[in-house]
C-alpha positions in Angstrom: -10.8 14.0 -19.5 -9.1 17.4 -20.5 -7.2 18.7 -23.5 -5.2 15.9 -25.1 -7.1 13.3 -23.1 -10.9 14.4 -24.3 -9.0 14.8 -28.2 -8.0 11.0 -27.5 -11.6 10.3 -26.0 -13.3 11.9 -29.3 -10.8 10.1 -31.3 -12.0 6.9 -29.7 -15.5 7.8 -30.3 -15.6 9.0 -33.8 -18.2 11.8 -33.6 -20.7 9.7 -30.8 -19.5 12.8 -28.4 -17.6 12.5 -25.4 -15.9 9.5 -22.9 -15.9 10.1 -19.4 -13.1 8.1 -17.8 -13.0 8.2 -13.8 -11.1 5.7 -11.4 -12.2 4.5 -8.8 -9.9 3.5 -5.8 -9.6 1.7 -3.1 -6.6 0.2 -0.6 -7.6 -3.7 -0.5 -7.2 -6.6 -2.1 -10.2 -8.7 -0.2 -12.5 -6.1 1.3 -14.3 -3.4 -0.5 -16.2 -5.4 -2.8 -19.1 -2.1 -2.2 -17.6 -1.0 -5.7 -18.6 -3.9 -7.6 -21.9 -2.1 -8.4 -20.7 1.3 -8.5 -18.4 0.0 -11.7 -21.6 -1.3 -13.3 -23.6 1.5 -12.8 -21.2 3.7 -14.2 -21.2 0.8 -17.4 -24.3 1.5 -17.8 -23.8 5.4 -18.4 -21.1 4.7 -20.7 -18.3 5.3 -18.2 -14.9 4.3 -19.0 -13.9 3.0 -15.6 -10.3 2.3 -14.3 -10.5 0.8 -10.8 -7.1 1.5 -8.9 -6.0 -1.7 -6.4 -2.7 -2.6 -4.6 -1.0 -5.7 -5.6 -2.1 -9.1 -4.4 -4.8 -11.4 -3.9 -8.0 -11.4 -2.9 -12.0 -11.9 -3.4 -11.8 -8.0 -4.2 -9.5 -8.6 -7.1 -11.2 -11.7 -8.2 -14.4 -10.1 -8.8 -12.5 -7.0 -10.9 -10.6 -9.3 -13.0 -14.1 -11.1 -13.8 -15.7 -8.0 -14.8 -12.5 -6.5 -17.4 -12.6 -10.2 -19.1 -16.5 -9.1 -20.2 -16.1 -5.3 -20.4 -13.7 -3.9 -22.5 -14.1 -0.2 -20.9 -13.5 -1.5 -17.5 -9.5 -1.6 -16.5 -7.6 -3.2 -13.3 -4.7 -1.1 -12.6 -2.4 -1.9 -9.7 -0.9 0.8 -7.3 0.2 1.5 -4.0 -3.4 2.9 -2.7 -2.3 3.7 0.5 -0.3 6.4 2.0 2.9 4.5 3.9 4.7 5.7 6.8 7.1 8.9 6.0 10.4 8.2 4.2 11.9 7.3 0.7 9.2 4.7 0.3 6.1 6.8 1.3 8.2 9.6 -1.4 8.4 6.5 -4.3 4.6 5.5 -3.7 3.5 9.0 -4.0 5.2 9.4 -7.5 4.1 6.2 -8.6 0.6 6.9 -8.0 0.8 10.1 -9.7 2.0 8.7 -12.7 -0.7 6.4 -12.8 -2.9 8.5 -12.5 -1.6 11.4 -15.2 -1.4 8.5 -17.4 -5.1 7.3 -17.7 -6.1 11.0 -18.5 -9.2 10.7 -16.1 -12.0 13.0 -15.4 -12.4 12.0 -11.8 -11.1 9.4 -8.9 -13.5 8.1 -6.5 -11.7 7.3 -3.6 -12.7 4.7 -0.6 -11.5 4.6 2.8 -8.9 6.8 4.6 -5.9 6.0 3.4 -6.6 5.7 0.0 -8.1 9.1 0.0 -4.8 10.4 1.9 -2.9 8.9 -1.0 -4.9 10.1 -4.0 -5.4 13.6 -2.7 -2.1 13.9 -2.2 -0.4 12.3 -5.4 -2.8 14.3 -7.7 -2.0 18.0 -6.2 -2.2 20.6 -9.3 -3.5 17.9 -11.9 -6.7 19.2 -13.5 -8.9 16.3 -12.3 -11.9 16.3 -10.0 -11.7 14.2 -6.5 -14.4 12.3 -4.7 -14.1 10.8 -1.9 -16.8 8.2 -0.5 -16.3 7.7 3.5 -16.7 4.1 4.6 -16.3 5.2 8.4 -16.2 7.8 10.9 -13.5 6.2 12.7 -11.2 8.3 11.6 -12.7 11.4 12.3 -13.1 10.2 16.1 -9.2 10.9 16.7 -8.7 14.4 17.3 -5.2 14.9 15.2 -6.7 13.5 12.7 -9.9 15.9 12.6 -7.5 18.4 12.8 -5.4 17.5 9.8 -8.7 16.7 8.0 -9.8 20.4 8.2 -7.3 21.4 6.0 -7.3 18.0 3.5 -11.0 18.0 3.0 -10.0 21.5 0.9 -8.5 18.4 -1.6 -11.9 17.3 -2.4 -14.1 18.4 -4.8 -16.7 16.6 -3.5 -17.5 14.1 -0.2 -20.2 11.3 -0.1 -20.8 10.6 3.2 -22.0 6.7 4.1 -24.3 7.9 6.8 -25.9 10.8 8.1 -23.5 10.5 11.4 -20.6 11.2 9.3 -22.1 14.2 7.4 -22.8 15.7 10.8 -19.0 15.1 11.7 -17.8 16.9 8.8 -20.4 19.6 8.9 -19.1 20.2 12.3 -15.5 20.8 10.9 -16.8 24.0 8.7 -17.1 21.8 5.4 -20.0 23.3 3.3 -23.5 21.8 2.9 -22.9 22.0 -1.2 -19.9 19.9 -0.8 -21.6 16.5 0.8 -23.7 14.5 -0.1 -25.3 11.1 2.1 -25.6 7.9 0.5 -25.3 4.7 2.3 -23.0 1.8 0.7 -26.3 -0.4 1.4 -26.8 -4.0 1.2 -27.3 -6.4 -1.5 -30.7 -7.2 -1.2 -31.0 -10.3 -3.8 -27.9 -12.0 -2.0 -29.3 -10.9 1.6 -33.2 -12.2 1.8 -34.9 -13.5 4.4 -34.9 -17.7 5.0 -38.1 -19.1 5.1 -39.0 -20.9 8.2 -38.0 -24.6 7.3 -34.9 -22.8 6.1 -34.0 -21.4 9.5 -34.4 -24.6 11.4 -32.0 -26.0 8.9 -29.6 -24.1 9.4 -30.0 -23.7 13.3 -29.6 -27.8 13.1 -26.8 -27.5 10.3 -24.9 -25.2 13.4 -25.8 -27.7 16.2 -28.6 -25.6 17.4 -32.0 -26.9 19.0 -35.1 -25.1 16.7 -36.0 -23.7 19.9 -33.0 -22.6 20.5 -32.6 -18.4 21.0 -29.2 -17.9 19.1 -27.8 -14.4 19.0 -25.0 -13.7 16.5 -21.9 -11.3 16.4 -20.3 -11.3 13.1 -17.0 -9.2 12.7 -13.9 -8.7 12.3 -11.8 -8.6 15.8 -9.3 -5.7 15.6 -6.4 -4.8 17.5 -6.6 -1.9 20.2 -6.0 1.2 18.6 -3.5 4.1 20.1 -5.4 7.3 18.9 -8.8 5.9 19.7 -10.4 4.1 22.4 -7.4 2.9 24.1 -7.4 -0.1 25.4 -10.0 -1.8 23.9 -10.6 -3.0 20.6 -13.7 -1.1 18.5 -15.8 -3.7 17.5 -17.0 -4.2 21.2 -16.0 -7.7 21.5 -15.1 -7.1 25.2 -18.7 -5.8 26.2 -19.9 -8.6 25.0 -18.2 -11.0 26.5 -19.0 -9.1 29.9 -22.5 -8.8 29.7 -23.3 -12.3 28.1 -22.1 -14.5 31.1 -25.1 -12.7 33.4 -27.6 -13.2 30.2 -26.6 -16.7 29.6 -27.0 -17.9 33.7 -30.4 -16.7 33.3 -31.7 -18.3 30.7 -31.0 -22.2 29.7 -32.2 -21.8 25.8 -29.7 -19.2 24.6 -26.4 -19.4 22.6 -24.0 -16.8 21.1 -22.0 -17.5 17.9 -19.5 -15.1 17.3 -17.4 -15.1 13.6 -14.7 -13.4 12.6 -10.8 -13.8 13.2 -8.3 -11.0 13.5 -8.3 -8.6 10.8 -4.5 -8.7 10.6 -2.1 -10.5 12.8 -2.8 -8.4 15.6 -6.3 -8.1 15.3 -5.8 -12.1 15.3 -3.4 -12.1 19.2 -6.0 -10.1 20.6 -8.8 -12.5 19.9 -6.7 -15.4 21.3 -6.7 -13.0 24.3 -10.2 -12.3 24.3 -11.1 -15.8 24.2 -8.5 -16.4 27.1 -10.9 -14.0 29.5 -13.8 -16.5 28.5 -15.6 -17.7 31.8 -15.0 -21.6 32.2 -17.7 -24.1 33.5 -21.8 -23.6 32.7 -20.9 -20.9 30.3 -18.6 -22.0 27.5 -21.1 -24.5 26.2 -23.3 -21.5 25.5 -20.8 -19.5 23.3 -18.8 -20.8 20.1 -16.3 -18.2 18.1 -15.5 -19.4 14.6 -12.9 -17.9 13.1 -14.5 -17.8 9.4 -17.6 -19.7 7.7 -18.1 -20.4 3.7 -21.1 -18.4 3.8 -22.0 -16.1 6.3 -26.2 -16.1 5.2 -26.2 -19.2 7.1 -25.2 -17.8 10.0 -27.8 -15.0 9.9 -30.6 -17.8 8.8 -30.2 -19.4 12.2 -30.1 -16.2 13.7 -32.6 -14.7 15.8 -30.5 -11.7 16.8 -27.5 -10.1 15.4 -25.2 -7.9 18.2 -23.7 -5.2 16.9 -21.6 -3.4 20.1 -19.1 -1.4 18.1 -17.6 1.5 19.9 -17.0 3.1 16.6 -18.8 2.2 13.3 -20.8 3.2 10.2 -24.0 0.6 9.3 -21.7 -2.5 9.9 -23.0 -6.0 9.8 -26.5 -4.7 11.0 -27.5 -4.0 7.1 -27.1 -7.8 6.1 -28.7 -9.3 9.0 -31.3 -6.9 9.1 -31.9 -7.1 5.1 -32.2 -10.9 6.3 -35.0 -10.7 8.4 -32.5 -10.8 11.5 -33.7 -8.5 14.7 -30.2 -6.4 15.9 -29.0 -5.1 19.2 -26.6 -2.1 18.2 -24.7 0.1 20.2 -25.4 3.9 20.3 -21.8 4.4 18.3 -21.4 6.5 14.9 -24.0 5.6 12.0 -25.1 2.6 14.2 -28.5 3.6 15.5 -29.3 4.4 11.7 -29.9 0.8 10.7 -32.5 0.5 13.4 -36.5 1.3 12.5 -38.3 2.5 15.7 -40.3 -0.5 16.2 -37.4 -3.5 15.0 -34.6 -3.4 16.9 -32.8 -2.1 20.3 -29.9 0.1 21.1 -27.7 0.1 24.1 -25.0 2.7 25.3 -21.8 1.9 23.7 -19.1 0.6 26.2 -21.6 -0.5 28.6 -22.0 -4.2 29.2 -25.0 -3.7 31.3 -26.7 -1.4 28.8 -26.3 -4.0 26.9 -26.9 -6.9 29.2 -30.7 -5.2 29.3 -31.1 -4.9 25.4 -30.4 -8.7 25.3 -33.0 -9.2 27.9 -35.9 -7.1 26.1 -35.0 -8.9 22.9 -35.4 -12.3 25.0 -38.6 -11.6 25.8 -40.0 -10.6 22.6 -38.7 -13.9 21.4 -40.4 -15.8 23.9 -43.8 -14.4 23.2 -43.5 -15.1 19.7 -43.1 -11.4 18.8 -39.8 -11.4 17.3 -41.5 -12.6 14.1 -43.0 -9.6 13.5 -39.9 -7.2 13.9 -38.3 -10.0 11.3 -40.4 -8.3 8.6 -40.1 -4.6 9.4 -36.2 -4.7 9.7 -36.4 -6.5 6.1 -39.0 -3.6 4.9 -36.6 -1.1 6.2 -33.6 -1.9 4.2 -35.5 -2.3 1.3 -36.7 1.8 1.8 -33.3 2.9 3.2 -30.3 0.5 2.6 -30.6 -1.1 -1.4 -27.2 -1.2 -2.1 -28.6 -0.6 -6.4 -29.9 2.8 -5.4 -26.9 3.8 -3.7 -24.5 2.8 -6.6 -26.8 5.3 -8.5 -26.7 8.2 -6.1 -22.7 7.6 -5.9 -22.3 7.9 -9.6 -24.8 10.9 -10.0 -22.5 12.1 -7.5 -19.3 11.7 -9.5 -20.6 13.0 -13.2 -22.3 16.3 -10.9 -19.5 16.8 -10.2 -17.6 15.8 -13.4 -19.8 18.2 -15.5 -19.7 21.3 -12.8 -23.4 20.6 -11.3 -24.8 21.2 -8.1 -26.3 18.2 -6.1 
């Protein structure tokens, strides 16, 4: 807070000292819920917090609203976090946002995903406030215009917490300063995310329709839409690999099945998963492979997992840090912060885009299931995101990050 806003902070206060007030931001409704403990932590630092969402509904909101009903310094605020396309609208959001933002008299915004941080960096040019912006992805940085725009807007940020050590690479590469980044994973929940115990997993294979002796390997995801600018063609979760190697996998071997979750991620997202199921092999195959479009709980899909596929052509940890922080053994692809989630000795990687790359993972992670080795990977992947991937520790970092920043420190 400066000037007017820190005399209104120590007014607040009495003579305790100074508030720090930062925002954090973010462009959904549902998704996103990684902030959840970064507003804690900064509770527990005595952080005025104002978390910045777009109107509308959602399991994001939901779990905000809960928290301001018990914590008086936590606020919901709702804005347009997201940059639209150019005209009069883009022009009104913009303002809006600004506004918003003057208003609360913050030290800091914290800003998640791309085009929230297009937004904020842009609405708050010549306030006197410091911006952070956490990258959920590389994605982004994989289109070339966009790296090239990016040069010039990272200049916006006073500081950048990379979610993986791919990403700090990427922006390293574009000239951005060592003192300026920082690494810190969004990490998993590791209370909500433990390991089944045995009976537990042959209850929940038999809860899916599964034999107990059944090899299951999982894909859970979102499906999205091809995109223009990257990839083109084919959609970057790897759903199409996939389906091209696991035909060849599954005539080989009578005791495997695939369960792939996730619908569209918009309406799009949503026809193009109608189209991949359409490419579907019919006859001895489609009893093998089942795609749900949601479940209640998706810990019951990894607890009657024995793999978890991960063949993204683009992607930061993904879905591997909950499976993994399960006890489930992953297959990921060779894309972005991908082969990060993997320890040495619990886990495989294939070339991204290649269905016979990963045709060959599939068939080394077959065979250390059938020898009764798999069990012992189960443990390491767990051990590793306990070391690497505690979602708790990275809240931390993130907000060390912020008040470093805040106060003029190095990190």
């Amino acid at each position: 807070m400066r000037d007017a806003g820190r005399a209104a902070a120590l007014d607040r206060e009495g003579n305790s000292g100074e508030v720090t007030r930062i925002a954090i931001a973010v462009k959904t409704t549902e998704g996103g819920r990684w902030i959840v403990p970064q507003i804690l932590e900064a509770r527990t630092r005595n952080v005025e917090v104002v978390v910045i969402i777009p109107h509308g509904t959602g399991r994001l909101v939901t779990l905000v609203e809960d928290i301001c009903a018990g914590d008086i310094g936590v606020t919901l605020v709702r804005a347009p976090v997201h940059l639209a396309r150019p005209g009069v609208r883009a022009i009104r959001d913009v303002l809006s946002v600004r506004r918003t933002v003057k208003a609360m008299r913050l030290d800091a915004v914290l800003y998640h995903l791309y085009a929230s941080a297009l937004m904020i960096r842009i609405s708050t040019i010549g306030l006197r406030i410091r911006r952070v912006h956490m990258v959920a992805g590389p994605l982004y940085l994989e289109s070339p215009l966009i790296r090239f725009c990016e040069r010039f807007l990272v200049r916006l940020d006073s500081a950048i917490i990379c979610g993986s050590r791919y990403t700090w690479e990427k922006y390293r590469s574009l000239g951005v300063s060592r003192d300026k980044l920082s690494t810190i994973p969004y990490g998993v929940d590791l209370d909500a995310f433990a390991p089944p115990t045995d009976t537990a997993r042959h209850e929940a294979k038999a809860e899916l329709g599964y034999e107990s002796d059944a090899f299951v390997a999982v894909m859970v995801s979102y499906v999205y839409a091809p995109k223009r600018m990257v990839f083109a063609g084919k959609g970057i979760k790897g759903h199409e690999d996939l389906l091209d190697a696991w035909p060849a996998f599954a005539r080989r071997h009578a005791d495997v099945a695939l369960l792939i979750v996730g619908s569209g991620f918009d309406d799009a997202g949503e026809a193009y998963r109608q189209e991949l199921l359409d490419r579907v092999p019919a006859g001895e195959i489609e009893p093998t492979l089942r795609w749900l479009s949601s479940v209640d709980d998706v810990r019951a899909v990894y607890s009657a997992a024995d793999i978890s596929i991960s063949p993204s052509l683009s992607e930061n940890h993904g879905a591997a840090l909950e499976a993994s922080a399960m006890g489930v053994v992953c297959v990921v692809s060779d894309a972005g912060a991908l082969p990060e989630t993997i320890d040495s000795e619990a886990g495989w990687v294939h070339s991204a885009g290649s269905p016979t790359s990963l045709l060959s993972a599939l068939e080394d992670a077959y065979q250390e299931w059938e020898s009764s080795r798999l069990g012992l990977a189960r443990g390491k992947a767990r051990r590793f995101m306990e070391e690497s991937f505690s979602q708790l520790d990275g809240a931390r970092s993130v907000i060390d990050v912020v008040l470093s920043d805040v106060r003029g420190e190095g990190r």
